[in-house]
N, CA, C, O and CB atoms as a CASP TS submission, in Angstrom:
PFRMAT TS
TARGET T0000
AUTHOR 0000-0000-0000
METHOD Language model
MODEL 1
PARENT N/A
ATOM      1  N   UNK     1      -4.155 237.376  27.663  1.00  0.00           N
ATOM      2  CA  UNK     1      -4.431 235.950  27.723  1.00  0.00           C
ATOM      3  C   UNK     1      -3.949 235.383  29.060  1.00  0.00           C
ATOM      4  O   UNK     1      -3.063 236.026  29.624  1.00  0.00           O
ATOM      5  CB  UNK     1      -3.757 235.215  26.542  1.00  0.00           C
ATOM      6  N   UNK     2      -4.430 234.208  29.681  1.00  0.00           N
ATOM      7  CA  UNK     2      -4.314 233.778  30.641  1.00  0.00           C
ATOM      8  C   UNK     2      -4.335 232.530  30.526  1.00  0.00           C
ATOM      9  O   UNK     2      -5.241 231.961  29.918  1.00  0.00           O
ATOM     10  CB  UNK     2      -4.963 234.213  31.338  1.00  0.00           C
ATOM     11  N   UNK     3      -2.848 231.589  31.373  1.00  0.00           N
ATOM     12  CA  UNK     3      -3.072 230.331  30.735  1.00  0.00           C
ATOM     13  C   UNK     3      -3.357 229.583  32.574  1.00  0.00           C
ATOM     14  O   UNK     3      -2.944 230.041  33.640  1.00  0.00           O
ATOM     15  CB  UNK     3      -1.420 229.675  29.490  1.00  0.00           C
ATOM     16  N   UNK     4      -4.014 228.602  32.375  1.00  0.00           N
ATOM     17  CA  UNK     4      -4.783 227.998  33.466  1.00  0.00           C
ATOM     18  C   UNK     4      -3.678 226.080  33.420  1.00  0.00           C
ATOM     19  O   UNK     4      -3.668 225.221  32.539  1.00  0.00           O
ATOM     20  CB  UNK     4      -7.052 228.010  32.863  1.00  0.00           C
ATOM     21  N   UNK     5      -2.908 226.131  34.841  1.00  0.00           N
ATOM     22  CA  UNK     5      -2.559 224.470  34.398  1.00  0.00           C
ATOM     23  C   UNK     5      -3.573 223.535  35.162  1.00  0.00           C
ATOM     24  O   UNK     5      -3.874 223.677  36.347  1.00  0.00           O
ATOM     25  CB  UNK     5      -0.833 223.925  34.905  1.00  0.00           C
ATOM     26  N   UNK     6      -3.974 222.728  34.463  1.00  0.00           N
ATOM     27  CA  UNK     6      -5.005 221.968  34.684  1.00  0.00           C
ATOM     28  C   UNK     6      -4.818 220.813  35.976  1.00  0.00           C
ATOM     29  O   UNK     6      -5.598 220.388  36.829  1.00  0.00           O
ATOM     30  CB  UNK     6      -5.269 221.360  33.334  1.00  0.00           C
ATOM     31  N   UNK     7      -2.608 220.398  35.484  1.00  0.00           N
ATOM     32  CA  UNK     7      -2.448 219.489  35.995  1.00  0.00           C
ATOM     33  C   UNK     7      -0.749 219.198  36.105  1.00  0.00           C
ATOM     34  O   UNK     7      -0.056 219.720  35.232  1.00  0.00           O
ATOM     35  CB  UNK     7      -3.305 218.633  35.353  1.00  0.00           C
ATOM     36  N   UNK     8      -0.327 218.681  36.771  1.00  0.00           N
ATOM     37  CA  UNK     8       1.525 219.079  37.028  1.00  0.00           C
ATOM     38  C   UNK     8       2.050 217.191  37.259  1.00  0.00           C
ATOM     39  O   UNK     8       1.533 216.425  38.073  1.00  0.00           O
ATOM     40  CB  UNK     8       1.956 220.495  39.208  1.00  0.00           C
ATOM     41  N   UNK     9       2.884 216.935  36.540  1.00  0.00           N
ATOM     42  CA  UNK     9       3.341 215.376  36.787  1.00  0.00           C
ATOM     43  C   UNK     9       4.840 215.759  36.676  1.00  0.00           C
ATOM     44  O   UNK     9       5.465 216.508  35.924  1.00  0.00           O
ATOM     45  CB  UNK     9       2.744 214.037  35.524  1.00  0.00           C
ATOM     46  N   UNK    10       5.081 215.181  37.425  1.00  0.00           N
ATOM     47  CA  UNK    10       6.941 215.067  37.890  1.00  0.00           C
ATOM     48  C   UNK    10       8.105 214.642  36.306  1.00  0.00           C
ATOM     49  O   UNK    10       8.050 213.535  35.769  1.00  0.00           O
ATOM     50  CB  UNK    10       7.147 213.198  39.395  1.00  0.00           C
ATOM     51  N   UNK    11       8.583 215.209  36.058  1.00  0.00           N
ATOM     52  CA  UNK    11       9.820 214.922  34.644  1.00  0.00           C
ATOM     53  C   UNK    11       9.940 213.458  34.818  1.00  0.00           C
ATOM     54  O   UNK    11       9.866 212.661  33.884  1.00  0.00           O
ATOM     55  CB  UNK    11      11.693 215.775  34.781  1.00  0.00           C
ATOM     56  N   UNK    12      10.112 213.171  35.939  1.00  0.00           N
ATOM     57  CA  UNK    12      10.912 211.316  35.962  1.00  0.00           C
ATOM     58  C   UNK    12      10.161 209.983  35.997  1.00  0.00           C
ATOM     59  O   UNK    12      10.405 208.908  36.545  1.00  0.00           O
ATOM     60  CB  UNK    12      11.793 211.009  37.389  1.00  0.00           C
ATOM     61  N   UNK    13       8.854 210.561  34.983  1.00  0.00           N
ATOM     62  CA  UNK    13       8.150 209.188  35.025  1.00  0.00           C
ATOM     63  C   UNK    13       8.927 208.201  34.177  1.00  0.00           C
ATOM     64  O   UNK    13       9.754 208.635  33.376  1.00  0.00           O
ATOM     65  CB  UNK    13       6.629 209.271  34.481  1.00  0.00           C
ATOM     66  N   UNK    14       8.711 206.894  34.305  1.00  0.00           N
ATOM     67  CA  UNK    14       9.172 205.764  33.721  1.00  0.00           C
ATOM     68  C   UNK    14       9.589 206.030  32.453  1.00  0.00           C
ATOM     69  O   UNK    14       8.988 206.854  31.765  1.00  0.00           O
ATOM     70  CB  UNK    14       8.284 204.779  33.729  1.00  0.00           C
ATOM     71  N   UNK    15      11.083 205.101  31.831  1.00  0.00           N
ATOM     72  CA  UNK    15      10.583 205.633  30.249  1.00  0.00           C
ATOM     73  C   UNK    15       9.741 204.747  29.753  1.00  0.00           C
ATOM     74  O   UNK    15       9.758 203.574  30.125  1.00  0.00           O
ATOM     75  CB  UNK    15      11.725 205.784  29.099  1.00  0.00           C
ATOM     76  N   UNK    16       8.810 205.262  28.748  1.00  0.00           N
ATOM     77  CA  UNK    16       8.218 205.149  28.097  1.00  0.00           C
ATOM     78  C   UNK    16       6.748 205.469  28.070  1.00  0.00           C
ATOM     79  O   UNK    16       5.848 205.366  27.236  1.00  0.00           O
ATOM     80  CB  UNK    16       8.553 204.362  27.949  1.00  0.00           C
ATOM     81  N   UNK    17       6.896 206.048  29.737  1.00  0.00           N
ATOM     82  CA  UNK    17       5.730 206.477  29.809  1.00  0.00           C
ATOM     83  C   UNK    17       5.992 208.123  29.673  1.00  0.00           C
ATOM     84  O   UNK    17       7.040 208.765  29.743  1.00  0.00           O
ATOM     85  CB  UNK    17       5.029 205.913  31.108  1.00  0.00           C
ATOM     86  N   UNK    18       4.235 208.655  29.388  1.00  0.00           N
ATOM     87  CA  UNK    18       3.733 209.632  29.133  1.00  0.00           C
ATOM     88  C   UNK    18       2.754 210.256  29.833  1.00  0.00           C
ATOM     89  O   UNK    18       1.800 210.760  29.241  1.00  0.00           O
ATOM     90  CB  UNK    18       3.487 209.500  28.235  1.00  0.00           C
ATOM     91  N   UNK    19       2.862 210.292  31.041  1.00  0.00           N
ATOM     92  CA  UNK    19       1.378 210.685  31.678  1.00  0.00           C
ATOM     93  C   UNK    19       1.005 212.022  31.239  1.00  0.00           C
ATOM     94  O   UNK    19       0.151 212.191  30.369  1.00  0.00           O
ATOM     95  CB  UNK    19       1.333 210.703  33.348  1.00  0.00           C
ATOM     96  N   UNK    20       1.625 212.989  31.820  1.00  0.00           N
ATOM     97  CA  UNK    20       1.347 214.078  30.879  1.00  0.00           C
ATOM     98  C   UNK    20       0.557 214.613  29.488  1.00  0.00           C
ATOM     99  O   UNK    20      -0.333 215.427  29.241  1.00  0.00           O
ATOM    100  CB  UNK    20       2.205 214.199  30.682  1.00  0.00           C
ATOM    101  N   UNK    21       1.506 213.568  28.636  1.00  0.00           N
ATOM    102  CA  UNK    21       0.571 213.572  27.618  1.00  0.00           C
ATOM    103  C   UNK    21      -0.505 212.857  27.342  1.00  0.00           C
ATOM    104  O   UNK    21      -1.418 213.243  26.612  1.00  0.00           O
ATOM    105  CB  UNK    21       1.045 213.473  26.796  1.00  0.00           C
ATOM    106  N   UNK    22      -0.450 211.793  27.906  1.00  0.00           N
ATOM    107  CA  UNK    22      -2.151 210.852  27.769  1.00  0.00           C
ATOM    108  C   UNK    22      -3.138 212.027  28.457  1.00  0.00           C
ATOM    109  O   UNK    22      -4.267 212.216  28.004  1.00  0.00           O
ATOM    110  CB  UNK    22      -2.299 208.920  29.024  1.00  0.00           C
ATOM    111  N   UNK    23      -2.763 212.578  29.268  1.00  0.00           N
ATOM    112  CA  UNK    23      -3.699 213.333  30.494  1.00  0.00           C
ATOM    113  C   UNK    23      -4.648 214.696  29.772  1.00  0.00           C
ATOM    114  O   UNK    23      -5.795 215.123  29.902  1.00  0.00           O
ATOM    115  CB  UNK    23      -2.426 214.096  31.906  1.00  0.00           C
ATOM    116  N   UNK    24      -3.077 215.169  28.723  1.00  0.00           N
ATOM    117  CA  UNK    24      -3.740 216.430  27.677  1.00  0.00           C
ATOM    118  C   UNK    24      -4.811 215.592  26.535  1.00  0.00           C
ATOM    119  O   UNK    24      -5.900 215.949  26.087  1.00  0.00           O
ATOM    120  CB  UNK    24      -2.187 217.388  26.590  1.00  0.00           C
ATOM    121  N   UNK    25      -4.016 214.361  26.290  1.00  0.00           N
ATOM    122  CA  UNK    25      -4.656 213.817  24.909  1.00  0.00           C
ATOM    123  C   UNK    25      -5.900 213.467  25.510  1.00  0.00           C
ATOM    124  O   UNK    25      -6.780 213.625  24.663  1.00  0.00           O
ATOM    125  CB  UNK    25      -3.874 212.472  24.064  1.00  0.00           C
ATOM    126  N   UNK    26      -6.437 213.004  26.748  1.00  0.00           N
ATOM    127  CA  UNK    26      -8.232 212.511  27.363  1.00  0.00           C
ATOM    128  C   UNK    26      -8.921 214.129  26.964  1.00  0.00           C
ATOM    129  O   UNK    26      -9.815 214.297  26.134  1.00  0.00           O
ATOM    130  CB  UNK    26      -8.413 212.021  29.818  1.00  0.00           C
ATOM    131  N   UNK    27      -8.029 215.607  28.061  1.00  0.00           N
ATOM    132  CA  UNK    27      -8.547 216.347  27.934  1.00  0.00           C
ATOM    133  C   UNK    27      -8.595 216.838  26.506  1.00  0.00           C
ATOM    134  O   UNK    27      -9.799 216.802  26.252  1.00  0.00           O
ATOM    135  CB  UNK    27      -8.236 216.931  28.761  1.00  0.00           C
ATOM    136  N   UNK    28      -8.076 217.201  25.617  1.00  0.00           N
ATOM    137  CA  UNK    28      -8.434 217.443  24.354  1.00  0.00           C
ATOM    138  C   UNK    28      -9.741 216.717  23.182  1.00  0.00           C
ATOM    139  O   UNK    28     -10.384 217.238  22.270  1.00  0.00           O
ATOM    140  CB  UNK    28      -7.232 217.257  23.934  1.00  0.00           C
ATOM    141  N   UNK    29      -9.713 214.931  23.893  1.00  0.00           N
ATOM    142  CA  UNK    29     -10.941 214.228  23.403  1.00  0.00           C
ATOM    143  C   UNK    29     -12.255 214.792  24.034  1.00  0.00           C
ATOM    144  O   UNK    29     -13.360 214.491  23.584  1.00  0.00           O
ATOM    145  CB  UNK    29     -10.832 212.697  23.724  1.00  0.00           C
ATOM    146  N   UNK    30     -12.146 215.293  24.676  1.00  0.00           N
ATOM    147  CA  UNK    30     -12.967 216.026  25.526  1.00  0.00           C
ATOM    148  C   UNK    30     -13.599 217.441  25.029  1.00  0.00           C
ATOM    149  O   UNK    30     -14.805 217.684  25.086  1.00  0.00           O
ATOM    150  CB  UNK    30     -12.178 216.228  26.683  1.00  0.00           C
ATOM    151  N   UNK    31     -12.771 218.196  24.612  1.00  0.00           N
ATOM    152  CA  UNK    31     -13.072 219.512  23.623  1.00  0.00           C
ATOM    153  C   UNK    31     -12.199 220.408  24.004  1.00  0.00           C
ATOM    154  O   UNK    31     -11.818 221.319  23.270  1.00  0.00           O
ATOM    155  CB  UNK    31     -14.524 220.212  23.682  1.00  0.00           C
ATOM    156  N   UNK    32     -11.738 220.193  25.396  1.00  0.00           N
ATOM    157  CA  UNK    32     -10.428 221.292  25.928  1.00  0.00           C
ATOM    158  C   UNK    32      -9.047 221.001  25.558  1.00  0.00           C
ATOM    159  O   UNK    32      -8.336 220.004  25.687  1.00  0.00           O
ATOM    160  CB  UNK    32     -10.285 221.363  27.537  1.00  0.00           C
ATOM    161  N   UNK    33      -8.830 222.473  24.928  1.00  0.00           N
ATOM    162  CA  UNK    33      -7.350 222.589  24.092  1.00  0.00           C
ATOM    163  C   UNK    33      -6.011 222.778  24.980  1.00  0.00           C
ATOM    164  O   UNK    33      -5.291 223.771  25.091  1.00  0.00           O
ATOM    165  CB  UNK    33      -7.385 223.970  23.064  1.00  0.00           C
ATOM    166  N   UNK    34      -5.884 221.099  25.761  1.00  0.00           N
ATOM    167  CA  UNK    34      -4.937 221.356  26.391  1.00  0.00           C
ATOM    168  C   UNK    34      -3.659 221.114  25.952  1.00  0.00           C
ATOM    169  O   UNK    34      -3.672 220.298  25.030  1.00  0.00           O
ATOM    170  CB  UNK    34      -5.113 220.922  27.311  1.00  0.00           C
ATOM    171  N   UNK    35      -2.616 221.478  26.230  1.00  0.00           N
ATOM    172  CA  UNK    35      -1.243 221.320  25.678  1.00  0.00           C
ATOM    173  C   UNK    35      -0.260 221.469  27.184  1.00  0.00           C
ATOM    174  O   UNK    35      -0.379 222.104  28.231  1.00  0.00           O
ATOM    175  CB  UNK    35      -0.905 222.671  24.342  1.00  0.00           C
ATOM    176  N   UNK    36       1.033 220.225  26.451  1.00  0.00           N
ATOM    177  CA  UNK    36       1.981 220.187  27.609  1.00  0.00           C
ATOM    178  C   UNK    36       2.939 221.046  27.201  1.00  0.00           C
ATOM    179  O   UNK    36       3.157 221.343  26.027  1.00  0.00           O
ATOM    180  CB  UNK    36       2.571 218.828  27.992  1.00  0.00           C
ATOM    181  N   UNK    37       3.628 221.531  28.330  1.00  0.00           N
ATOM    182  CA  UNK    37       4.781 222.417  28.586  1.00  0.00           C
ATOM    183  C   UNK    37       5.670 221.999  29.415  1.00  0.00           C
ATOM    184  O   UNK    37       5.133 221.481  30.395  1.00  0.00           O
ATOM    185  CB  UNK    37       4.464 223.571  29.022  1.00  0.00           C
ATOM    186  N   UNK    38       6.951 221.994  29.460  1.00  0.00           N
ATOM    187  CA  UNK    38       7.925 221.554  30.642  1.00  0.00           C
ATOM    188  C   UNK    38       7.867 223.456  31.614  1.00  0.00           C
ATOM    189  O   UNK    38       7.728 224.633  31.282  1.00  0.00           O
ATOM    190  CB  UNK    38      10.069 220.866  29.723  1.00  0.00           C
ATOM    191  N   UNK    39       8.038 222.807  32.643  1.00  0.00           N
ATOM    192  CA  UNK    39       8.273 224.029  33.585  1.00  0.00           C
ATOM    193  C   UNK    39       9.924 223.785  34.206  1.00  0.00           C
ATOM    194  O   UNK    39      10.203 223.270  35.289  1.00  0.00           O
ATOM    195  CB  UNK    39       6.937 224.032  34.995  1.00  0.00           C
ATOM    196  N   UNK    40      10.504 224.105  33.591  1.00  0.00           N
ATOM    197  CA  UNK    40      12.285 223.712  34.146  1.00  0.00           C
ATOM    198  C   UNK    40      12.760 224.240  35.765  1.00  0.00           C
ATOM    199  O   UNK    40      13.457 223.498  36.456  1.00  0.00           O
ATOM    200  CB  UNK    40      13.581 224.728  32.930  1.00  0.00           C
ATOM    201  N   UNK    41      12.407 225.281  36.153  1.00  0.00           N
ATOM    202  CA  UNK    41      12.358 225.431  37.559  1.00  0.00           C
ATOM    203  C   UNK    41      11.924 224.611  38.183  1.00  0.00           C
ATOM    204  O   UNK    41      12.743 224.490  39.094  1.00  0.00           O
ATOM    205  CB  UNK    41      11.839 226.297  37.959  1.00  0.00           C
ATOM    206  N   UNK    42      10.539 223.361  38.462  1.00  0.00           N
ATOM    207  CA  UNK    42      10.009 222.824  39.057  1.00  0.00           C
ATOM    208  C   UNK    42      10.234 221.542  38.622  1.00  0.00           C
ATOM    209  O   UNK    42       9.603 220.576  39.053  1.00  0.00           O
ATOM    210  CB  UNK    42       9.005 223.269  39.165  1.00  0.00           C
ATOM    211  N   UNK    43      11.489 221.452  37.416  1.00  0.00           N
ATOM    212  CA  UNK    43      11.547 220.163  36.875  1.00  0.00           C
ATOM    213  C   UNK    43       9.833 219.121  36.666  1.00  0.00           C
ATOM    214  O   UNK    43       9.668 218.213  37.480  1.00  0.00           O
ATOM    215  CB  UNK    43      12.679 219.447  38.002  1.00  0.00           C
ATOM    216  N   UNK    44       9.064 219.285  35.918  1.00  0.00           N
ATOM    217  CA  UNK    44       7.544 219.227  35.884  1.00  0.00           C
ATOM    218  C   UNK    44       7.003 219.316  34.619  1.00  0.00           C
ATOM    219  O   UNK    44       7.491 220.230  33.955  1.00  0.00           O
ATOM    220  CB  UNK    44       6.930 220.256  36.646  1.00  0.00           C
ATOM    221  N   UNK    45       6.095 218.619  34.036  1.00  0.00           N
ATOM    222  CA  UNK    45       5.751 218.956  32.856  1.00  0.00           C
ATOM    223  C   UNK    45       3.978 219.469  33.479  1.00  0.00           C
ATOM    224  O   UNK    45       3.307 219.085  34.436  1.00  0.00           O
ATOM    225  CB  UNK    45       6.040 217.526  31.604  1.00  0.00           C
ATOM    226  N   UNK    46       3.750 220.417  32.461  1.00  0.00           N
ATOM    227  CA  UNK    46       2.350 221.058  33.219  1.00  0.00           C
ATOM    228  C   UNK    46       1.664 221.037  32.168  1.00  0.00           C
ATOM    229  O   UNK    46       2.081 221.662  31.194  1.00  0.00           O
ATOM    230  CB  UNK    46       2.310 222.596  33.944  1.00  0.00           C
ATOM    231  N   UNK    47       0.339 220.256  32.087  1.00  0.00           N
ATOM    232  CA  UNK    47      -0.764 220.628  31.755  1.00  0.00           C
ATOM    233  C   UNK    47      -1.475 221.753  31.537  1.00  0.00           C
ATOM    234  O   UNK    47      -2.104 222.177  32.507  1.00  0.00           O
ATOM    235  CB  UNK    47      -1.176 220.233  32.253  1.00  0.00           C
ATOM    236  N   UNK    48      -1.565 222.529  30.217  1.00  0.00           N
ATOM    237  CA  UNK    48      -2.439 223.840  30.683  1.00  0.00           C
ATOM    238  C   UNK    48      -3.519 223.997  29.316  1.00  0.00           C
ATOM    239  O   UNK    48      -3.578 223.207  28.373  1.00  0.00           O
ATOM    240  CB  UNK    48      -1.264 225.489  30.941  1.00  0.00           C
ATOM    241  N   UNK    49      -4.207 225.038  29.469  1.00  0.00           N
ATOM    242  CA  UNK    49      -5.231 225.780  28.418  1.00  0.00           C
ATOM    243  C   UNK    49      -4.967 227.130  28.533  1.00  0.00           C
ATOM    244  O   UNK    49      -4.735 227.657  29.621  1.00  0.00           O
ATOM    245  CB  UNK    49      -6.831 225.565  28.677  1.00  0.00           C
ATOM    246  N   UNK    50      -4.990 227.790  27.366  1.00  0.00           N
ATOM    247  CA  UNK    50      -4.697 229.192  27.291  1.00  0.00           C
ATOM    248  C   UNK    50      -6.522 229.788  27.057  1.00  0.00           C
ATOM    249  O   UNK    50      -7.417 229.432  26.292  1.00  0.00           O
ATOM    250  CB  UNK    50      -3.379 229.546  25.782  1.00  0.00           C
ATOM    251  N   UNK    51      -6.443 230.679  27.987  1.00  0.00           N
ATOM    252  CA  UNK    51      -7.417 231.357  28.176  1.00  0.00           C
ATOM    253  C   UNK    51      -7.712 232.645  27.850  1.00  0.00           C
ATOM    254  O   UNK    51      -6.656 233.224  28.104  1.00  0.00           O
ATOM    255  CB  UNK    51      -7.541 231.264  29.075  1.00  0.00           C
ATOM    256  N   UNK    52      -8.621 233.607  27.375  1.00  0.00           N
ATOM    257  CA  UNK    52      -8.994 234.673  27.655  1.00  0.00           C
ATOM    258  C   UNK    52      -8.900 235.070  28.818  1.00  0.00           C
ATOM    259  O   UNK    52      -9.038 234.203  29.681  1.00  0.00           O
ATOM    260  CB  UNK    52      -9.915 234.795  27.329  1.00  0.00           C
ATOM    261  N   UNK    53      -8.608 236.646  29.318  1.00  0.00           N
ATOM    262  CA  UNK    53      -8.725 237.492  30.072  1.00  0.00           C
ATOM    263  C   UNK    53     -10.129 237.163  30.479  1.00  0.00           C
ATOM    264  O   UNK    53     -10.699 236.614  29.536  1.00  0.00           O
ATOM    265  CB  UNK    53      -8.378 238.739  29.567  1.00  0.00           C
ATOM    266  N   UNK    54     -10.950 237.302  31.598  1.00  0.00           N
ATOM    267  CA  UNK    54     -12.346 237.687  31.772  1.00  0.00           C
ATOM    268  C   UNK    54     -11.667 239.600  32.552  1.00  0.00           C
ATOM    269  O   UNK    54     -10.759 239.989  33.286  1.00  0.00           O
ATOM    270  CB  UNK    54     -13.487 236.169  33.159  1.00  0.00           C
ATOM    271  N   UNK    55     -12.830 240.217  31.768  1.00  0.00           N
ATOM    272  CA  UNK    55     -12.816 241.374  32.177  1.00  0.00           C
ATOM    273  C   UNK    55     -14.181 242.103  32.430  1.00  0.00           C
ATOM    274  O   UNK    55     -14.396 243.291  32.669  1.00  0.00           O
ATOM    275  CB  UNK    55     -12.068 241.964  31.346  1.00  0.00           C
ATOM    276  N   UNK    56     -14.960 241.140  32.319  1.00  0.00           N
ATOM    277  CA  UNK    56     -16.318 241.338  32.746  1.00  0.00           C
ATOM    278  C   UNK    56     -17.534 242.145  31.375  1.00  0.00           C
ATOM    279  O   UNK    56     -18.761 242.234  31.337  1.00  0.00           O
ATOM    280  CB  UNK    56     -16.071 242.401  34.228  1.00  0.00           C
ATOM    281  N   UNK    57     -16.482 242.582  30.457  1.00  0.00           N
ATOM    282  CA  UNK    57     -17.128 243.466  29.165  1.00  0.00           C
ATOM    283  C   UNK    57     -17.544 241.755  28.417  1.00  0.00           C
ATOM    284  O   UNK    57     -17.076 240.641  28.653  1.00  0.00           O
ATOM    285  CB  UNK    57     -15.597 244.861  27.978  1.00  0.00           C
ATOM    286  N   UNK    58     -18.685 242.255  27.400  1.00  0.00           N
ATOM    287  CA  UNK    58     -19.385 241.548  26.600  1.00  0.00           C
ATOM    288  C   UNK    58     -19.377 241.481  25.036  1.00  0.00           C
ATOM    289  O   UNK    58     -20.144 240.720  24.447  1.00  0.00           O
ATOM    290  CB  UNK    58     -20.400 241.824  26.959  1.00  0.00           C
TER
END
């Protein structure tokens, strides 16, 4: 599996805000199963979709 981040917003947004998650919740109204993750090295919450491998078989 291969996960793809769509999109990266900084830990220290305002409180009460959520960009991150509004950003997964548009893409998910959308049909893509995105989900947030914190990335603690980069202090960052990341946007991603977990993907299949492409390996070129059918």
């Amino acid at each position: 599996m291969r996960t793809k981040v769509l999109e990266r917003f900084p830990a220290g947004a305002p409180r009460g805000s959520w960009p991150a998650e509004e950003f997964a919740a548009a893409r998910r109204a959308e049909g893509e199963p995105a989900t947030v993750v914190m990335d603690l090295k980069s202090d960052a919450f990341l946007v991603v979709v977990e993907g299949q491998e492409e390996d070129g078989r059918s």
